[in-house]
Z-matrix of the N, CA and C atoms (Angstrom, degrees):
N
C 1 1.447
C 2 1.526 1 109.02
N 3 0.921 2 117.47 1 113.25
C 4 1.774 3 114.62 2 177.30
C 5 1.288 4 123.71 3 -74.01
N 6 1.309 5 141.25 4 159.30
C 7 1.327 6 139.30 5 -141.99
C 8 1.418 7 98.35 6 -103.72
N 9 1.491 8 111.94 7 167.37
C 10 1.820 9 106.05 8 -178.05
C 11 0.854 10 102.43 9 -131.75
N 12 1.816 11 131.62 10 -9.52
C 13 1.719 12 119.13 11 144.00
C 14 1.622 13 122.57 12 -105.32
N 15 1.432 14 95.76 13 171.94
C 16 1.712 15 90.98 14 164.39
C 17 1.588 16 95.74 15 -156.73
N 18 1.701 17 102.31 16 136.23
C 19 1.425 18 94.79 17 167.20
C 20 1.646 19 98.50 18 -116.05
N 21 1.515 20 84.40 19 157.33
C 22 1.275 21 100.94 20 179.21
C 23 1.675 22 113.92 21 -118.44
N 24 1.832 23 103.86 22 135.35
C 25 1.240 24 110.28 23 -166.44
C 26 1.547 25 123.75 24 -90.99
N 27 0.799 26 160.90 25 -138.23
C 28 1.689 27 147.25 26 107.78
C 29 1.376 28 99.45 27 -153.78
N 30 1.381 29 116.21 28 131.96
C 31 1.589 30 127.94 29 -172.99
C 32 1.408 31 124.26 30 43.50
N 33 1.318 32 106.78 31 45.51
C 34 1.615 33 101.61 32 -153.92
C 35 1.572 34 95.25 33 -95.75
N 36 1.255 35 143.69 34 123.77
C 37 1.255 36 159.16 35 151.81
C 38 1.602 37 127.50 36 -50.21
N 39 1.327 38 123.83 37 26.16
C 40 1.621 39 130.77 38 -135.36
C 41 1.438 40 88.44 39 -66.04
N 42 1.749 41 127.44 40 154.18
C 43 1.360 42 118.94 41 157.02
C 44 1.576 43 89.65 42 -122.72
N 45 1.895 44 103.28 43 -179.25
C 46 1.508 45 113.41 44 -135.14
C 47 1.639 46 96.86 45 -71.36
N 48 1.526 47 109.48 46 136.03
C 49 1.394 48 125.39 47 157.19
C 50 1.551 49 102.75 48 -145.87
N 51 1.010 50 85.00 49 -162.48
C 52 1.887 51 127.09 50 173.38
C 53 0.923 52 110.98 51 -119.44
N 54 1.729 53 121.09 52 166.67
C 55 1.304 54 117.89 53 -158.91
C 56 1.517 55 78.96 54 -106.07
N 57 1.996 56 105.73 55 161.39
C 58 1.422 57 112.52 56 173.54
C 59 1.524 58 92.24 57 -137.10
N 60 1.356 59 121.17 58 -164.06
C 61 1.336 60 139.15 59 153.82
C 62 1.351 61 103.53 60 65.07
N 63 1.070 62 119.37 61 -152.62
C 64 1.392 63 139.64 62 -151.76
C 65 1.590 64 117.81 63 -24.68
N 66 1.475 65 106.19 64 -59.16
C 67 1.811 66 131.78 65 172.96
C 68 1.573 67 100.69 66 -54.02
N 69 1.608 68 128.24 67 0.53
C 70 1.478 69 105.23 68 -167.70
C 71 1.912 70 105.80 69 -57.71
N 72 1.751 71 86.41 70 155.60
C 73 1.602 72 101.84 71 -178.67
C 74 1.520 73 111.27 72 79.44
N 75 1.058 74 123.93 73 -2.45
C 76 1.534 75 117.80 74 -175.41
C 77 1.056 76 104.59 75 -67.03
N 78 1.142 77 125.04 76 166.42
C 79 1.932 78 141.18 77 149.71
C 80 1.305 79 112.24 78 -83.75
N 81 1.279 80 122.29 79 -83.53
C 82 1.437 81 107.83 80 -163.77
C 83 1.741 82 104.00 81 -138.63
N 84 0.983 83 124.92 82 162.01
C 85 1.603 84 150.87 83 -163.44
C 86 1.238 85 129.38 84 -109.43
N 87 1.157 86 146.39 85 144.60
C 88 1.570 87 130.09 86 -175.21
C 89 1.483 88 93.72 87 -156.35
N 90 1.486 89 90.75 88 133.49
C 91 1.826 90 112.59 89 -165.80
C 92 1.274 91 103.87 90 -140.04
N 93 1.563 92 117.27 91 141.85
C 94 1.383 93 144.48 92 -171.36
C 95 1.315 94 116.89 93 -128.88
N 96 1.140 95 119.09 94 111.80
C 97 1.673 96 110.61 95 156.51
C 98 1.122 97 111.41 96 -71.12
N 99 1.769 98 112.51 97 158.33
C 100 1.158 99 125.82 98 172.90
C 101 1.598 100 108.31 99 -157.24
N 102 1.228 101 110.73 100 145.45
C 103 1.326 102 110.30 101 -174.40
C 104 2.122 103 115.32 102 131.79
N 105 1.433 104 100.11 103 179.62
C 106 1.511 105 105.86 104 179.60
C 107 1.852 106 81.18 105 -122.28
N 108 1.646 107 103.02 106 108.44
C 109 1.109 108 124.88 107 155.82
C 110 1.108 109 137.02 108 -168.76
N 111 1.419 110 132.13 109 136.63
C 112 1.796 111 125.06 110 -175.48
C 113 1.488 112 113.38 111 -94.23
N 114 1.261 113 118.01 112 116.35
C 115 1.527 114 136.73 113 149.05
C 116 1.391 115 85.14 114 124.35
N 117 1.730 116 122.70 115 -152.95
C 118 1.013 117 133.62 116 -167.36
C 119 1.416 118 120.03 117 70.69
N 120 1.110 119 114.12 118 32.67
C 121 1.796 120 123.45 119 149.02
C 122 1.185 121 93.55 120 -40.20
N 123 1.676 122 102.42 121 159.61
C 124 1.123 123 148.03 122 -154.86
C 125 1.880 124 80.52 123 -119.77
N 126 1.519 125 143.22 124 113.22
C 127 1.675 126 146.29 125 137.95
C 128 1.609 127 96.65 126 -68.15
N 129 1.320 128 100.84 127 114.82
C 130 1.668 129 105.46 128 150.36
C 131 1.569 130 115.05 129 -111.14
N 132 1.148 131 122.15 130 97.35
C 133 1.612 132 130.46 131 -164.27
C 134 1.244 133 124.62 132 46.53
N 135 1.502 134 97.95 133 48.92
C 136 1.651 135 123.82 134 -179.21
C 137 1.489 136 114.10 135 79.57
N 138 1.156 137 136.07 136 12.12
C 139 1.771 138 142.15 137 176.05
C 140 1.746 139 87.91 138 -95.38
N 141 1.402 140 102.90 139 148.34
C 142 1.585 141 107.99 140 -177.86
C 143 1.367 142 98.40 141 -99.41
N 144 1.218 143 152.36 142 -164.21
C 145 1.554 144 150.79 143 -83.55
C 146 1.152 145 112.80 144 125.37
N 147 1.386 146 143.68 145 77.19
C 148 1.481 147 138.64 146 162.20
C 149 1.768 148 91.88 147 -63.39
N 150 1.493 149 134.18 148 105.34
C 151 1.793 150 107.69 149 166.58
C 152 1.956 151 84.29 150 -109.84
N 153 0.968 152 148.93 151 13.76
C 154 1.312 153 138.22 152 153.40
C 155 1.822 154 112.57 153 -32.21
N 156 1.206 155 95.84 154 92.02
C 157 1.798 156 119.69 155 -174.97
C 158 1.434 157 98.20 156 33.76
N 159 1.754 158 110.48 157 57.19
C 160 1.472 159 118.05 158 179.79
C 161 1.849 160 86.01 159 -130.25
N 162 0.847 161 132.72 160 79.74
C 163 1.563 162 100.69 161 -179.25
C 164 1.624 163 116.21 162 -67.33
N 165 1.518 164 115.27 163 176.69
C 166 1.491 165 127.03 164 -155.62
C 167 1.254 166 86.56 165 -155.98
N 168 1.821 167 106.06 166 157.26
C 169 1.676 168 107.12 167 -160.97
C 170 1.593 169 71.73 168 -166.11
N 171 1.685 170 112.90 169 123.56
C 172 1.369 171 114.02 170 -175.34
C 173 1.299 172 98.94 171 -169.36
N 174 1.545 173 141.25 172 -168.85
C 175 1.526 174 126.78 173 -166.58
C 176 1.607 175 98.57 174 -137.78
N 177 1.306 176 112.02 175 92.88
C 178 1.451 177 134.29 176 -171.33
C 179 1.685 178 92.58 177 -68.74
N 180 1.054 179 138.58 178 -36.66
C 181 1.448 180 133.58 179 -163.11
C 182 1.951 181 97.85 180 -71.81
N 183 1.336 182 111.72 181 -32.91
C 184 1.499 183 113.95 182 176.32
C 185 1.375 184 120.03 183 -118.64
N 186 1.173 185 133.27 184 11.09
C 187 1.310 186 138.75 185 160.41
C 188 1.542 187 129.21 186 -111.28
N 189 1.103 188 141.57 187 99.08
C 190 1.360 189 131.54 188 -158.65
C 191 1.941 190 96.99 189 -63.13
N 192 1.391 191 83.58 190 152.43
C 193 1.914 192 93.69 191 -172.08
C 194 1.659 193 102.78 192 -150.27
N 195 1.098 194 125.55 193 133.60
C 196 1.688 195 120.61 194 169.70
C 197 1.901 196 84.43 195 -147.97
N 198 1.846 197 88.61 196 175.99
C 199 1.481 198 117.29 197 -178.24
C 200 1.654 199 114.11 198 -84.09
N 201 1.206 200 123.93 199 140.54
C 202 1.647 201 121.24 200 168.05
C 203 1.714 202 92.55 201 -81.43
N 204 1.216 203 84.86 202 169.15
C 205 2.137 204 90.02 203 -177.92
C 206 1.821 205 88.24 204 -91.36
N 207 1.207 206 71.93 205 146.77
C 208 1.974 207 105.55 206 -179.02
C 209 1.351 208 100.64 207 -124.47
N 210 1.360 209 110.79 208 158.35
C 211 1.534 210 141.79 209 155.09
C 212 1.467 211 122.32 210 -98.73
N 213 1.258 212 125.83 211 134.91
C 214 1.244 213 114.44 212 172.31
C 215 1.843 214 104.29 213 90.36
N 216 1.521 215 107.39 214 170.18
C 217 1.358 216 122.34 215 -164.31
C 218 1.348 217 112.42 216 -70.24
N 219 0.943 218 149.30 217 105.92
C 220 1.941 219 157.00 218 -162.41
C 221 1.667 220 107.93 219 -123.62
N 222 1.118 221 100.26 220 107.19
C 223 1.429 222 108.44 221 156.68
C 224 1.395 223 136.00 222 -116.73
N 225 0.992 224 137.96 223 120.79
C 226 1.957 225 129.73 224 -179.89
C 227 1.077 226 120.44 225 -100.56
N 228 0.840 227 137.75 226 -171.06
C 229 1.649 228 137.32 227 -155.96
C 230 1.555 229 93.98 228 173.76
N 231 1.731 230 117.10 229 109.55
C 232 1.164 231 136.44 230 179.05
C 233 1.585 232 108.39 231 -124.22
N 234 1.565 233 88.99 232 126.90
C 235 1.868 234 96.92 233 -164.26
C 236 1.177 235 93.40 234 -107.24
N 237 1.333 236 143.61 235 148.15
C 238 1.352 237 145.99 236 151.42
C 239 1.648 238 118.16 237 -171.63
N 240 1.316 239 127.71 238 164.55
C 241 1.373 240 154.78 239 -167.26
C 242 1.427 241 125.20 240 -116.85
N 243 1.652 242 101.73 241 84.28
C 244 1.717 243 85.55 242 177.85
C 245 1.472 244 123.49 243 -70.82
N 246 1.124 245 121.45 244 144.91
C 247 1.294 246 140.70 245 172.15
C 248 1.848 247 99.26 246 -18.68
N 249 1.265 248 114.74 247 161.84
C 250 1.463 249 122.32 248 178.97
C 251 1.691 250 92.63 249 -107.29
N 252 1.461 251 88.48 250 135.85
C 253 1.992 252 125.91 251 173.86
C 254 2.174 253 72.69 252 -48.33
N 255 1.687 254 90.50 253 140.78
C 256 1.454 255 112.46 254 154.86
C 257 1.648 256 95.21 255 -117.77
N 258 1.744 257 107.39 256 136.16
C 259 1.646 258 118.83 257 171.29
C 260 1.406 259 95.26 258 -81.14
């Protein structure tokens, strides 16, 4: 099923959360690095993450996830689908 948002990051430094807001109810997420930069894995409950034009698809709403510090220009690209409004 393909995703019906994507945000896009640029240099973003995230430390550890969960996802909130917008994506509520989703399942799972898919994230891309992009850019000319060294380090900045993706920690998903402390396991590192090469997503450098590797993408990763994992469930940020229940796994805590933040950025390692990078050098250089970093961008991500996070695709995902919040859940559909129940009337």
């Amino acid at each position: 099923q393909p995703s019906s948002h994507c945000a896009v990051n640029c240099n973003a430094q995230f430390t550890p959360h969960v996802d909130s807001g917008r994506g509520a109810g989703q399942k799972l997420s898919m994230i891309v690095g992009l850019g000319d930069y060294v380090g900045g894995e993706l920690r998903v409950e402390g396991d590192a993450f090469d997503i450098q034009y590797k993408p990763l698809v994992f469930d940020g709403w229940k796994l805590r996830h933040w950025t390692n510090p990078f050098a250089g220009e970093r961008f991500s690209l996070v695709y995902f689908t919040p859940e559909a409004k129940k009337d």
